[in-house]
N, CA, C and O atoms as a GROMACS GRO file, in nm:
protein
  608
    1UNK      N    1   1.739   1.778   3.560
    1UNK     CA    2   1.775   1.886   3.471
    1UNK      C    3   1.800   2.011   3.552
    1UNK      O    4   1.723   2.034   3.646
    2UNK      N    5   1.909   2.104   3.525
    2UNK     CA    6   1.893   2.213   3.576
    2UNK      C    7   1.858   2.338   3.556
    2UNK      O    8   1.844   2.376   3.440
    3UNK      N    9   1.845   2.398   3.628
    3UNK     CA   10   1.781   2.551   3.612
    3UNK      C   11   1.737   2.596   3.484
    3UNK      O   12   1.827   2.576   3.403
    4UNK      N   13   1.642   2.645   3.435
    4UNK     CA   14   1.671   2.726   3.274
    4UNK      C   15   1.671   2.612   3.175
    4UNK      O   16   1.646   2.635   3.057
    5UNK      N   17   1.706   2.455   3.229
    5UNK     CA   18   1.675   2.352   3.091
    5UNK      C   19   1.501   2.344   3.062
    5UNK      O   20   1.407   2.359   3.140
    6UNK      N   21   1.504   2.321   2.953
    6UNK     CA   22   1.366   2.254   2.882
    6UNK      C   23   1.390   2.069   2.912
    6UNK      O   24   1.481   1.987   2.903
    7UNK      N   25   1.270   2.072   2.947
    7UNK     CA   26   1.215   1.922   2.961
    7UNK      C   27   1.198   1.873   2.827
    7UNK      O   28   1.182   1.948   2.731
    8UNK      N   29   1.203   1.726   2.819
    8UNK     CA   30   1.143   1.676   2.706
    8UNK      C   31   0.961   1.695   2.688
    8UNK      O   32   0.867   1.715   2.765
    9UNK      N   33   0.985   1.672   2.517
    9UNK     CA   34   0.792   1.707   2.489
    9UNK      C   35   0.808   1.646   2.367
    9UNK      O   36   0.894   1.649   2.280
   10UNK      N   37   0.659   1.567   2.389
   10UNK     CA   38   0.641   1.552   2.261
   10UNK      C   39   0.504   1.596   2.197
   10UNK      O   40   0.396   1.601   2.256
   11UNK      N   41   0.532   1.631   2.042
   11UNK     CA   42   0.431   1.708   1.974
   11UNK      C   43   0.347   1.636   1.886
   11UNK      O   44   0.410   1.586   1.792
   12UNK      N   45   0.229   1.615   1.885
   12UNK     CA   46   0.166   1.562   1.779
   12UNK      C   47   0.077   1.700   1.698
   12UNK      O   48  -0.004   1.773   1.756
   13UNK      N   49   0.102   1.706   1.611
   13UNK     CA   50   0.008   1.830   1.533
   13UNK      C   51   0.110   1.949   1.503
   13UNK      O   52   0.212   1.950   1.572
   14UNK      N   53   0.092   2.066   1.391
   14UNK     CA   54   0.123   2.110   1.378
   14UNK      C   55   0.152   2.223   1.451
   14UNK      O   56   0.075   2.289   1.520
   15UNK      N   57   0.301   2.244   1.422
   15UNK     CA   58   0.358   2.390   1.564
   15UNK      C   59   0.302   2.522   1.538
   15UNK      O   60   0.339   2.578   1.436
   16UNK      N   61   0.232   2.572   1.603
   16UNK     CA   62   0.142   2.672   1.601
   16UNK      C   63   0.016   2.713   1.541
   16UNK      O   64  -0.037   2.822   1.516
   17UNK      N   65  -0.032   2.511   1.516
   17UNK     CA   66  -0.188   2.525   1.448
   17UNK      C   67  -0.215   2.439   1.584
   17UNK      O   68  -0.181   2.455   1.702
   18UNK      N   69  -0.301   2.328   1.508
   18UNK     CA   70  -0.353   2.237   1.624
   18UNK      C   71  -0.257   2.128   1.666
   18UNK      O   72  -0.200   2.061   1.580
   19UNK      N   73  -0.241   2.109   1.777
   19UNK     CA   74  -0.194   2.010   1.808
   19UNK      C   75  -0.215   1.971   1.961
   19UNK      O   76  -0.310   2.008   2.030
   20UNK      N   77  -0.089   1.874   2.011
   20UNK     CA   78  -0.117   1.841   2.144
   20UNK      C   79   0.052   1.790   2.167
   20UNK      O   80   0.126   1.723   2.094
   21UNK      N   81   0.071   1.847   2.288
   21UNK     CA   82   0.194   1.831   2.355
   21UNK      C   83   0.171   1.795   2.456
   21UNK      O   84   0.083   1.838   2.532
   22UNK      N   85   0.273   1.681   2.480
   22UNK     CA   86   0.271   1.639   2.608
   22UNK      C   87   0.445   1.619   2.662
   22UNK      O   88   0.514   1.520   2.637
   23UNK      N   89   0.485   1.731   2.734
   23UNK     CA   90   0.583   1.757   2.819
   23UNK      C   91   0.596   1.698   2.940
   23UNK      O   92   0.520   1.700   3.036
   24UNK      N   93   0.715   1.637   2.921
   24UNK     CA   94   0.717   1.495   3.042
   24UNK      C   95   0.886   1.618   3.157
   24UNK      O   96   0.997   1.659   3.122
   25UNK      N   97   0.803   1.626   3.289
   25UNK     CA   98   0.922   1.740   3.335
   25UNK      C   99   0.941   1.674   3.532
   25UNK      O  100   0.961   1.738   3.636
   26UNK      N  101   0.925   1.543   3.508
   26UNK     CA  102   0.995   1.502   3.652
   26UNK      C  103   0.935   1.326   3.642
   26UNK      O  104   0.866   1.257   3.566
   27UNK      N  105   1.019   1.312   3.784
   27UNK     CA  106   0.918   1.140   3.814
   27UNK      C  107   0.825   1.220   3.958
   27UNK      O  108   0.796   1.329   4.007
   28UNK      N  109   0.808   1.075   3.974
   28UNK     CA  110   0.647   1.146   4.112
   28UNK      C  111   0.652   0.973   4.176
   28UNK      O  112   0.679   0.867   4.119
   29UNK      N  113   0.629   0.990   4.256
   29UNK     CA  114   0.584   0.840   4.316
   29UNK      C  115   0.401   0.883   4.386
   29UNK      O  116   0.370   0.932   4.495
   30UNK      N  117   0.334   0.847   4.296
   30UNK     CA  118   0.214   0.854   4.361
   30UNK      C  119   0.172   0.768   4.437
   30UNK      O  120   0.178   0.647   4.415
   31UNK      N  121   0.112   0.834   4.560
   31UNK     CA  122   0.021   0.723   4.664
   31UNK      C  123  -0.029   0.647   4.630
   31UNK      O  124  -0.119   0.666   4.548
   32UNK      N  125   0.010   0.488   4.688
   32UNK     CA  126  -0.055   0.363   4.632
   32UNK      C  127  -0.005   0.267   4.550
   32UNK      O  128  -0.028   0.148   4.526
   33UNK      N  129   0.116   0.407   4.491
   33UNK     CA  130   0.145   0.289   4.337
   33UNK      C  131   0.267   0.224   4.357
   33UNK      O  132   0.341   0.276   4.440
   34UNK      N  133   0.305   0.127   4.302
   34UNK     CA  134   0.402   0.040   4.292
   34UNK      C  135   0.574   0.147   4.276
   34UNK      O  136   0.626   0.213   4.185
   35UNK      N  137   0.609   0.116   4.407
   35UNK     CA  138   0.721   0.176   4.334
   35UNK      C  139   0.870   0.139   4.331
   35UNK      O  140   0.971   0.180   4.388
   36UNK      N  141   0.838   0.034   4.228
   36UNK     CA  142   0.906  -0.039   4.110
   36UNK      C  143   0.863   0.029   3.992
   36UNK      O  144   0.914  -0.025   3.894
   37UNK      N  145   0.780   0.139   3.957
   37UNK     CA  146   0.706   0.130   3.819
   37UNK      C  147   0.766   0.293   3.853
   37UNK      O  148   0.744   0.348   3.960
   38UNK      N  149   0.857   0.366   3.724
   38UNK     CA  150   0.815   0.485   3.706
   38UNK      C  151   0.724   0.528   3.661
   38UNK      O  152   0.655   0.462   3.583
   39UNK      N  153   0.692   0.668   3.698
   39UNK     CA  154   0.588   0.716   3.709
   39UNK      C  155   0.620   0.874   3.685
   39UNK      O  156   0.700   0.920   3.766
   40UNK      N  157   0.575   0.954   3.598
   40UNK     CA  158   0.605   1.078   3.557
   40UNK      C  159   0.533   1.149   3.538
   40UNK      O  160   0.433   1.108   3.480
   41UNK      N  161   0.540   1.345   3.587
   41UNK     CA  162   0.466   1.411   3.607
   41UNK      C  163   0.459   1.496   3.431
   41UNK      O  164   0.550   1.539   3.359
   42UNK      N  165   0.359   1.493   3.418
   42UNK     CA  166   0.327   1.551   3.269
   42UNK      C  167   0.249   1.669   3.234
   42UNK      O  168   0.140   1.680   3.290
   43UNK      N  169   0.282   1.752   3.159
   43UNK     CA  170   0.210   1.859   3.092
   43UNK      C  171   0.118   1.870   2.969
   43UNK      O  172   0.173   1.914   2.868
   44UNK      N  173   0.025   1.847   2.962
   44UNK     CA  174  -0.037   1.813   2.835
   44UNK      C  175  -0.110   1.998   2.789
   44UNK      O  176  -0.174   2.083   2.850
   45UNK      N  177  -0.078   1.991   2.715
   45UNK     CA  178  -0.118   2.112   2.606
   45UNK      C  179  -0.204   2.135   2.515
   45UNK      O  180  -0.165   2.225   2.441
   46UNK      N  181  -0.313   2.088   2.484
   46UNK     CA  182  -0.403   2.105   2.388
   46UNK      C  183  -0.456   2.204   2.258
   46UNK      O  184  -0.574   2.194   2.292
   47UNK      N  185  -0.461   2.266   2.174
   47UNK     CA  186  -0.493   2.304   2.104
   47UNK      C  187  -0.534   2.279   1.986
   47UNK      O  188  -0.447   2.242   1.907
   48UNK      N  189  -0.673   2.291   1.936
   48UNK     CA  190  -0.730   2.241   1.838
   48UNK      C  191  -0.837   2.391   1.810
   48UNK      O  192  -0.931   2.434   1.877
   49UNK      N  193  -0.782   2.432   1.701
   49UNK     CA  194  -0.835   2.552   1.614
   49UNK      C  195  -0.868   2.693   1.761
   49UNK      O  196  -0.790   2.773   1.812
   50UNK      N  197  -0.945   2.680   1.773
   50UNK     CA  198  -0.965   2.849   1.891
   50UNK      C  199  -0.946   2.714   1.995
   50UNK      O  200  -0.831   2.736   2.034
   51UNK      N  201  -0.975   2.630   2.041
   51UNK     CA  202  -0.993   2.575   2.164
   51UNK      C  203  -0.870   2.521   2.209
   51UNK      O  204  -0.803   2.436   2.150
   52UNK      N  205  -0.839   2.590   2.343
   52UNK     CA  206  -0.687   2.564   2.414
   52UNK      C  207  -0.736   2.491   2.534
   52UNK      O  208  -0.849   2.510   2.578
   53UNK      N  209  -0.623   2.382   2.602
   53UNK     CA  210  -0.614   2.347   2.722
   53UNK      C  211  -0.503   2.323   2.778
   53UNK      O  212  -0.396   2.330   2.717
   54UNK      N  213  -0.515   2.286   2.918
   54UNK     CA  214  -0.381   2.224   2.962
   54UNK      C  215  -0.403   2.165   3.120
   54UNK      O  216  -0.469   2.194   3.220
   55UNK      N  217  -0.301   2.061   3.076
   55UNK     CA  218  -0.382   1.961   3.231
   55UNK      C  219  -0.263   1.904   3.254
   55UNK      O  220  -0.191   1.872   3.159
   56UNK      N  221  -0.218   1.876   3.421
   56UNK     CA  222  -0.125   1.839   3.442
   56UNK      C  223  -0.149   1.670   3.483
   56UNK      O  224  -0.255   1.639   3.537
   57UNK      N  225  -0.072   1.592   3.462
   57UNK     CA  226  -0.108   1.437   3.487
   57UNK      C  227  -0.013   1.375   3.522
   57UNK      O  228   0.084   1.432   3.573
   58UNK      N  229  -0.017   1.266   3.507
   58UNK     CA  230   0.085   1.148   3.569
   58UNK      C  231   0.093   1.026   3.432
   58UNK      O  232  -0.003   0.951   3.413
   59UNK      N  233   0.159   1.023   3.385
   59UNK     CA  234   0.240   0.897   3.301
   59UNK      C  235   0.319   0.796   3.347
   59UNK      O  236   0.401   0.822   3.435
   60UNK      N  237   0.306   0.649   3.290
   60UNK     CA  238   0.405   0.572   3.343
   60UNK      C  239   0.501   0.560   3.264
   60UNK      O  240   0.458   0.538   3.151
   61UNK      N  241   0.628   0.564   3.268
   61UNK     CA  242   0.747   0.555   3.182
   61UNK      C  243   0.745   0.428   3.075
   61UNK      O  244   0.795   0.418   2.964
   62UNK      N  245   0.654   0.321   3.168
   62UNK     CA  246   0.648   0.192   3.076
   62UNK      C  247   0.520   0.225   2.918
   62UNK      O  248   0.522   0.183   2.802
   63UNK      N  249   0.430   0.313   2.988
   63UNK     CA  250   0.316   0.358   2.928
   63UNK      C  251   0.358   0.433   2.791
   63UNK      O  252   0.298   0.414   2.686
   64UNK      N  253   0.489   0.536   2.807
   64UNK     CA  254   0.531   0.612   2.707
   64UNK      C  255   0.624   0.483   2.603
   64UNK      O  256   0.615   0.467   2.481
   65UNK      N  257   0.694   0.418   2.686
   65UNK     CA  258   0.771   0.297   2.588
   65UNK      C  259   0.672   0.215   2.531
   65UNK      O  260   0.683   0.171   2.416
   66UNK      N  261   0.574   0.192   2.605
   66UNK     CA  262   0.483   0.072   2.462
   66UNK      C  263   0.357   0.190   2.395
   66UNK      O  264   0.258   0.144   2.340
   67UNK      N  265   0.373   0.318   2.406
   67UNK     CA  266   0.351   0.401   2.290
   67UNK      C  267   0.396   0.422   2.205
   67UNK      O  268   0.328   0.438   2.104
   68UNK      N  269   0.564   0.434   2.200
   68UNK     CA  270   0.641   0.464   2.126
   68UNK      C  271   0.708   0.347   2.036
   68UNK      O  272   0.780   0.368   1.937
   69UNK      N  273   0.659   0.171   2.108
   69UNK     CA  274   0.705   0.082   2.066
   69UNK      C  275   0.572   0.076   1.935
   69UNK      O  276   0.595   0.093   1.816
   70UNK      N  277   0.474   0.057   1.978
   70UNK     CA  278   0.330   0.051   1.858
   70UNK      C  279   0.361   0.210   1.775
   70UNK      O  280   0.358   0.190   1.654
   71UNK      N  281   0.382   0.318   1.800
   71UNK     CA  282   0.398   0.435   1.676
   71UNK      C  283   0.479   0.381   1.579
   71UNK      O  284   0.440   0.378   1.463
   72UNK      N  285   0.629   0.319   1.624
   72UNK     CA  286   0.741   0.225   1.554
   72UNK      C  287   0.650   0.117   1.455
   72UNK      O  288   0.665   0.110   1.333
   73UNK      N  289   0.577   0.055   1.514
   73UNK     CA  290   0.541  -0.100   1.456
   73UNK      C  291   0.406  -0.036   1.347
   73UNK      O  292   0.354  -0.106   1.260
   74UNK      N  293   0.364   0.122   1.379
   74UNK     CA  294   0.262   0.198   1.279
   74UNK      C  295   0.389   0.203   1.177
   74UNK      O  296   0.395   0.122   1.085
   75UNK      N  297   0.452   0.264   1.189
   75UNK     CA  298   0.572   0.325   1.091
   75UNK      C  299   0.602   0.208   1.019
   75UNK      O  300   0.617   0.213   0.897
   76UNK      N  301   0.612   0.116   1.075
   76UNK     CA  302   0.702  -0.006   0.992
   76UNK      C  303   0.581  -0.109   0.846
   76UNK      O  304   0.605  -0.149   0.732
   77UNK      N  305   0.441  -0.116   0.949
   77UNK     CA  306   0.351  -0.224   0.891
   77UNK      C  307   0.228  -0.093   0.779
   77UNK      O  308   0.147  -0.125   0.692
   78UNK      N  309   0.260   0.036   0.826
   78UNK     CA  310   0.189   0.134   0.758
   78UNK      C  311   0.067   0.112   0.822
   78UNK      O  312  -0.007   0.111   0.723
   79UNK      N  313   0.007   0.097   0.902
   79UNK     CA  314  -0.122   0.066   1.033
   79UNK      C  315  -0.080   0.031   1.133
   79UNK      O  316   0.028  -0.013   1.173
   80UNK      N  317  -0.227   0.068   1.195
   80UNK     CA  318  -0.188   0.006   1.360
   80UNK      C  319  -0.242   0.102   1.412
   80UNK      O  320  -0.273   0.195   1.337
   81UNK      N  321  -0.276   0.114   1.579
   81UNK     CA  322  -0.269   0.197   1.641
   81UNK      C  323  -0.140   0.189   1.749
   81UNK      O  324  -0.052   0.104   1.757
   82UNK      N  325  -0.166   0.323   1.834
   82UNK     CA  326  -0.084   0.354   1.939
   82UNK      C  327  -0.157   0.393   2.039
   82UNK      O  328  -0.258   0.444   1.990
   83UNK      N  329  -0.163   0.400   2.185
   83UNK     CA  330  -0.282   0.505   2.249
   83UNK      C  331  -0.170   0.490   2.380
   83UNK      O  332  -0.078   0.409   2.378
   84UNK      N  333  -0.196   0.578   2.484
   84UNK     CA  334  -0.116   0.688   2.556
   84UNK      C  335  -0.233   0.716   2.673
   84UNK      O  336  -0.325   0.794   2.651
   85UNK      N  337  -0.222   0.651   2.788
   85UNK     CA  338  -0.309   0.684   2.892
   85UNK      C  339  -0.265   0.727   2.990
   85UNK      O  340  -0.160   0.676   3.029
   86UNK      N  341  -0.338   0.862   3.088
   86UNK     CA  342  -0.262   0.889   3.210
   86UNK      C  343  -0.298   0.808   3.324
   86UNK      O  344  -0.406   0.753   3.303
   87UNK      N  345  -0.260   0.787   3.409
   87UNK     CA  346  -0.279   0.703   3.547
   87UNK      C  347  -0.389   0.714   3.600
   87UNK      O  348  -0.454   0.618   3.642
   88UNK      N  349  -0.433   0.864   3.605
   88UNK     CA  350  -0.605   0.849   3.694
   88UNK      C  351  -0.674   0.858   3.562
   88UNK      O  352  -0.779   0.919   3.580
   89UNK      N  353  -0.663   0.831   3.462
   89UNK     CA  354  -0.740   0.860   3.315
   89UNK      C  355  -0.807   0.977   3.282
   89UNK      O  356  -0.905   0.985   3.208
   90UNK      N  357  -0.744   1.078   3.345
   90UNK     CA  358  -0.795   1.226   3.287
   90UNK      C  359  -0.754   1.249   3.177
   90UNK      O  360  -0.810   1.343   3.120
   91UNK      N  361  -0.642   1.175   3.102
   91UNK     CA  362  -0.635   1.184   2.944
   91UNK      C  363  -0.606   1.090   2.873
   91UNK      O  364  -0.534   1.007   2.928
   92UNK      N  365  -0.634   1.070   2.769
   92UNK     CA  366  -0.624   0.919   2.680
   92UNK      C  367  -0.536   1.033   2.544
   92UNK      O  368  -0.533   1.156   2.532
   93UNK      N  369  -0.489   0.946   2.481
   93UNK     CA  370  -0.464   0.980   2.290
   93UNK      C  371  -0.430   0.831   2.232
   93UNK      O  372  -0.373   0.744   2.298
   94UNK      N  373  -0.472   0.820   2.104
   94UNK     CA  374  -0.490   0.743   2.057
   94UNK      C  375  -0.463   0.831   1.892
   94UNK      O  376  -0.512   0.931   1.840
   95UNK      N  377  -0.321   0.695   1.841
   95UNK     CA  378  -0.271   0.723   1.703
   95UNK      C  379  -0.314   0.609   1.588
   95UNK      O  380  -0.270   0.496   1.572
   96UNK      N  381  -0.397   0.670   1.527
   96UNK     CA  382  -0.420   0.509   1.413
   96UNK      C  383  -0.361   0.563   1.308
   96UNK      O  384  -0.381   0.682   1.283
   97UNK      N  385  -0.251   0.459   1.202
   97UNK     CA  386  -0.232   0.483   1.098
   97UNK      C  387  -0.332   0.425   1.009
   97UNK      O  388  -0.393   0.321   1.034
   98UNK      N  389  -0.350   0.510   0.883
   98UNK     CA  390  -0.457   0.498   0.801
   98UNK      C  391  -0.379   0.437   0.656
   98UNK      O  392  -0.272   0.486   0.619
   99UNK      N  393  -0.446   0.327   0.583
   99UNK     CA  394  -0.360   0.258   0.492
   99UNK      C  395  -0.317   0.341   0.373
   99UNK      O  396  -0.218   0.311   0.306
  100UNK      N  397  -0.390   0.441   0.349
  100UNK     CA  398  -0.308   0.570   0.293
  100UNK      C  399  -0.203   0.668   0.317
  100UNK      O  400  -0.194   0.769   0.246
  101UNK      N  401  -0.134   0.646   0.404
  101UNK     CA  402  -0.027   0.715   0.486
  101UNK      C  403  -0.084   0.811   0.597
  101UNK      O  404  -0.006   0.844   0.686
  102UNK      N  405  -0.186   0.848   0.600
  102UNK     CA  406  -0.239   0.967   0.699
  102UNK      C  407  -0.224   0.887   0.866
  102UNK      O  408  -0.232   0.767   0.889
  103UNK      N  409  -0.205   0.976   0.942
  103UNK     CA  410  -0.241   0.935   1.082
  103UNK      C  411  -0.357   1.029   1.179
  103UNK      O  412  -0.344   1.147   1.212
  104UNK      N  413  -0.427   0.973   1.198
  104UNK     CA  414  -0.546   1.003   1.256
  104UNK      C  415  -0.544   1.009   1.393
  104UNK      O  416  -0.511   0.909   1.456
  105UNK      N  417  -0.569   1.092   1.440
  105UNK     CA  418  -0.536   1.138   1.616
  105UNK      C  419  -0.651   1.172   1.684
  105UNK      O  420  -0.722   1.266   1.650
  106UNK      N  421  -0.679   1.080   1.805
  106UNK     CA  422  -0.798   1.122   1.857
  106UNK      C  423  -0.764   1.111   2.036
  106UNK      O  424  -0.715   1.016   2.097
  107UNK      N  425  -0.803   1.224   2.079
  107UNK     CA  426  -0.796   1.187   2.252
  107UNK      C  427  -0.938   1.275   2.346
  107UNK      O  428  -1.048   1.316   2.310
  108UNK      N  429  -0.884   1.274   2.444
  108UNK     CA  430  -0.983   1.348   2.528
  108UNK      C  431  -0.906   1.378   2.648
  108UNK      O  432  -0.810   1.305   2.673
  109UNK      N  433  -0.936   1.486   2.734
  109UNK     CA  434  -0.888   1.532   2.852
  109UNK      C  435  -1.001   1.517   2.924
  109UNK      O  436  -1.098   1.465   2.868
  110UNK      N  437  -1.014   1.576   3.108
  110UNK     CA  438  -1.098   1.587   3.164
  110UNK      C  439  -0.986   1.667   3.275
  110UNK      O  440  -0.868   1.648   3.307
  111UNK      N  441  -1.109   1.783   3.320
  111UNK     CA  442  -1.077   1.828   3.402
  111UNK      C  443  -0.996   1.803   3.564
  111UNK      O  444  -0.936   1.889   3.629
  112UNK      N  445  -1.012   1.692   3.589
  112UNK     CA  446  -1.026   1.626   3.666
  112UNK      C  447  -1.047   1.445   3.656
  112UNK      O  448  -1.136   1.391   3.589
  113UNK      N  449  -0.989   1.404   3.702
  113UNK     CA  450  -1.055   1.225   3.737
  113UNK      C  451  -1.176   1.226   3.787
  113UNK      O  452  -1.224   1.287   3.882
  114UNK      N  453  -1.225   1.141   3.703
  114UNK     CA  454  -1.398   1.107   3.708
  114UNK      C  455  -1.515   1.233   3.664
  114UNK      O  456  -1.638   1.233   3.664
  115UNK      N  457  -1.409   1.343   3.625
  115UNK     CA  458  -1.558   1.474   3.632
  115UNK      C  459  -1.615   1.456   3.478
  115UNK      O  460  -1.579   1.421   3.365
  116UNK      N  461  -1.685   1.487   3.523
  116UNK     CA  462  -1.776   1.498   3.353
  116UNK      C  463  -1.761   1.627   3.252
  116UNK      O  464  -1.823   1.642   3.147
  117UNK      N  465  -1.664   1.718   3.310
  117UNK     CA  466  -1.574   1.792   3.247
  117UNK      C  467  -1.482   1.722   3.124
  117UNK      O  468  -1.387   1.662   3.173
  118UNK      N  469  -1.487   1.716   2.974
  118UNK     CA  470  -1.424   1.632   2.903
  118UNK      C  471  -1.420   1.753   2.787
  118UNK      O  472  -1.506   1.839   2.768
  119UNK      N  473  -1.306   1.734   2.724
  119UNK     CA  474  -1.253   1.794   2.621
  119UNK      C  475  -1.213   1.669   2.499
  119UNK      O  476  -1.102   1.621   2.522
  120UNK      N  477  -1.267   1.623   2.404
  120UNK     CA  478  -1.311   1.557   2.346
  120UNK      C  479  -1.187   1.630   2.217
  120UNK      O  480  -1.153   1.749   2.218
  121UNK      N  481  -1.143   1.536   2.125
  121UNK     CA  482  -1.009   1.613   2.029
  121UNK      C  483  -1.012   1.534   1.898
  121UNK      O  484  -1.059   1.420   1.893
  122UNK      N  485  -0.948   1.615   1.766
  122UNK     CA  486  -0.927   1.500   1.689
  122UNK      C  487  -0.810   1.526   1.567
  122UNK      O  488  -0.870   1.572   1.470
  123UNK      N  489  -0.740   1.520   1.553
  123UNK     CA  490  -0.611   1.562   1.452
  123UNK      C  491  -0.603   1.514   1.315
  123UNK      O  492  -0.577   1.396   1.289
  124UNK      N  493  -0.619   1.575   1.255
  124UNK     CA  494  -0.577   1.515   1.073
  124UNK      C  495  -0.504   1.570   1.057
  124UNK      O  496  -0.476   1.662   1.134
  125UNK      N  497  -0.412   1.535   0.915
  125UNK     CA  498  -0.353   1.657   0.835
  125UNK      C  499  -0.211   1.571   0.852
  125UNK      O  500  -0.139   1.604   0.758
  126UNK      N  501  -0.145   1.474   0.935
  126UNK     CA  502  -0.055   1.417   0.950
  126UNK      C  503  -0.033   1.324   0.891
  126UNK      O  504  -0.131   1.257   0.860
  127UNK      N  505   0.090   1.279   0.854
  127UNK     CA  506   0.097   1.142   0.792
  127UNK      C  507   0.213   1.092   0.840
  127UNK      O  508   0.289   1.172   0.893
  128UNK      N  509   0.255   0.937   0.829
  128UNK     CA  510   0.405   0.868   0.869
  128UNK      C  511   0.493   0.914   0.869
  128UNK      O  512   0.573   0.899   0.961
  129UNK      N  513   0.517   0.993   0.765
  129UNK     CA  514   0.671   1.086   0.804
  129UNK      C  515   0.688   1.164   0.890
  129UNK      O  516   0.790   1.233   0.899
  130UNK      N  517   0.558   1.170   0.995
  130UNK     CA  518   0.554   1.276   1.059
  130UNK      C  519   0.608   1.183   1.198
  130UNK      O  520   0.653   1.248   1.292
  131UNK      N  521   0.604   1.048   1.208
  131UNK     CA  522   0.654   0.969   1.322
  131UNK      C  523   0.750   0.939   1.348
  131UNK      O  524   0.763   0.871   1.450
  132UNK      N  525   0.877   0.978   1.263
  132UNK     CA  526   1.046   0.969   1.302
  132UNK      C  527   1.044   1.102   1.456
  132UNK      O  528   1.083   1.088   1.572
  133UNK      N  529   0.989   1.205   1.396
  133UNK     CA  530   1.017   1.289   1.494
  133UNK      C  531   0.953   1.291   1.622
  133UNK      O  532   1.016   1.344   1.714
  134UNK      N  533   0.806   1.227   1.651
  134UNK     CA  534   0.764   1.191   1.741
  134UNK      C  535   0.818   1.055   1.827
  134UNK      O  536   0.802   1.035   1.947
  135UNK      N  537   0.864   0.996   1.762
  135UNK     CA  538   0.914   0.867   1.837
  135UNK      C  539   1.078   0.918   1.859
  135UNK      O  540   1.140   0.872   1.955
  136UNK      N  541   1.130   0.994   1.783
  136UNK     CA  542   1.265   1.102   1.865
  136UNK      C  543   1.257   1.102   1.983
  136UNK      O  544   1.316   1.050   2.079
  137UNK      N  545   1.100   1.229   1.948
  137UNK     CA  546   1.090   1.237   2.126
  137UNK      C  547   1.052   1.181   2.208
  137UNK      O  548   1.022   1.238   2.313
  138UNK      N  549   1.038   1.033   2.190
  138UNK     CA  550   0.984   0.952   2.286
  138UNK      C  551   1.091   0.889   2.344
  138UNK      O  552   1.114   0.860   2.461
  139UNK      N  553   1.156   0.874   2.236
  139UNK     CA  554   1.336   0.826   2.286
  139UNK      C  555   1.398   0.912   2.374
  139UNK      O  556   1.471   0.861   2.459
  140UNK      N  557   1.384   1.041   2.371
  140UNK     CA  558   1.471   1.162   2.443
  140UNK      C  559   1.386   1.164   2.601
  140UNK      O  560   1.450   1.169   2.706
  141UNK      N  561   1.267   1.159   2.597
  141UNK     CA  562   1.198   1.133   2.709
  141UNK      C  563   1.268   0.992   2.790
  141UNK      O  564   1.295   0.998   2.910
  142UNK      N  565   1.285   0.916   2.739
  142UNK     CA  566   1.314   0.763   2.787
  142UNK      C  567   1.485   0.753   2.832
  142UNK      O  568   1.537   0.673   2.910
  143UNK      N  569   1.558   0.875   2.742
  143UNK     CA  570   1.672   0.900   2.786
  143UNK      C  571   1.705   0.981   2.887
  143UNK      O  572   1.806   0.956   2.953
  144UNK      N  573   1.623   1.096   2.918
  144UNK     CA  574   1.636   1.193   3.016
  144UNK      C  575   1.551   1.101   3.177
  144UNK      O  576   1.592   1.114   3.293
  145UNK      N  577   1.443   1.023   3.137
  145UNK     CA  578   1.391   0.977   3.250
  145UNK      C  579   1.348   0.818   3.236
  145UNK      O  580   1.238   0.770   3.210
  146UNK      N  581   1.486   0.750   3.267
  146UNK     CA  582   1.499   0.563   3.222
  146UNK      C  583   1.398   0.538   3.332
  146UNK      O  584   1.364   0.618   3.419
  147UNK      N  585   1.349   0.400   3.312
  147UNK     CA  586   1.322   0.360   3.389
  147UNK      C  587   1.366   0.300   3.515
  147UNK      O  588   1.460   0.221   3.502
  148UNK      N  589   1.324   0.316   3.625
  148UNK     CA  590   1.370   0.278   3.767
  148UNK      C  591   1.478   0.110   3.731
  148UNK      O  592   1.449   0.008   3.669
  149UNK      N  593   1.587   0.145   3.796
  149UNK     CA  594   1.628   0.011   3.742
  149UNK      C  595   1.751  -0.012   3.610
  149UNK      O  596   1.839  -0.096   3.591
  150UNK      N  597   1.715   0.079   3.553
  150UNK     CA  598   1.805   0.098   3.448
  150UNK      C  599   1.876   0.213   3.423
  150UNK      O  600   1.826   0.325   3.438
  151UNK      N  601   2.016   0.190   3.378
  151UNK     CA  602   2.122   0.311   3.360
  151UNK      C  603   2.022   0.387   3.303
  151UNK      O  604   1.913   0.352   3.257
  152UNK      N  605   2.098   0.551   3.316
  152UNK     CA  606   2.029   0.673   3.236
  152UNK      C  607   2.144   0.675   3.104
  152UNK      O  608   2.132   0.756   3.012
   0.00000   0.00000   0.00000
């Protein structure tokens, strides 16, 4: 992307109440890892009522596609979960649809890999219609940064 563009993001929660964004804004080849596997540098954003965060991480491109494949298969069967892990596991999220239409959002951050620093989260107030636009942006993420191997 150049200069002055916005990266892809995606939003779970409401825009300017609580929520959680996670802004996907390069690849990374981290030490160690396979690299056959993309791998992407991420912005996660936190906010839940007064309590703000933000932690930078690592995603695998395959990790965001079988998130976005289970949010789809929530949308379709009206349940299910979805969950969303970073590479050294400083952040998890996890989407369950609830058989009443609601979707229930729960994750945690950590300061750090392995610290006992944890920011603990939990989202209501959402429901299925709210997953066309999140799985948008999971698509726009997957379009701006394909996986290794495949046309953009």
């Amino acid at each position: 992307m150049g200069q002055g563009q916005k990266f892809p993001e995606v939003r779970l929660g409401d825009r300017g109440g609580s929520q959680v964004t996670v802004g996907v804004n390069g690849r990374t080849s981290p030490p160690g890892t396979d690299p056959a596997v993309t791998f992407l540098r991420a912005t996660v954003e936190i906010q839940v009522g007064s309590i703000r965060g933000c932690l930078n991480t690592v995603v695998s491109a395959d990790g965001l596609a079988l998130f976005r494949t289970a949010l789809a298969e929530i949308d379709r069967a009206l349940s299910g979960a979805a969950e969303l892990n970073s590479l050294d596991g400083d952040f998890y999220l996890r989407v369950v649809g609830q058989p009443h239409g609601a979707l229930h959002v729960e994750g945690q951050a950590s300061e750090s890999p392995g610290s006992d620093t944890r920011l603990y989260f939990t989202l209501d107030g959402m429901g299925l219609s709210d997953l066309t636009a999140i799985i948008d942006s999971l698509d726009e993420c997957s379009r701006e940064f394909p996986l290794l191997g495949q046309p953009a």
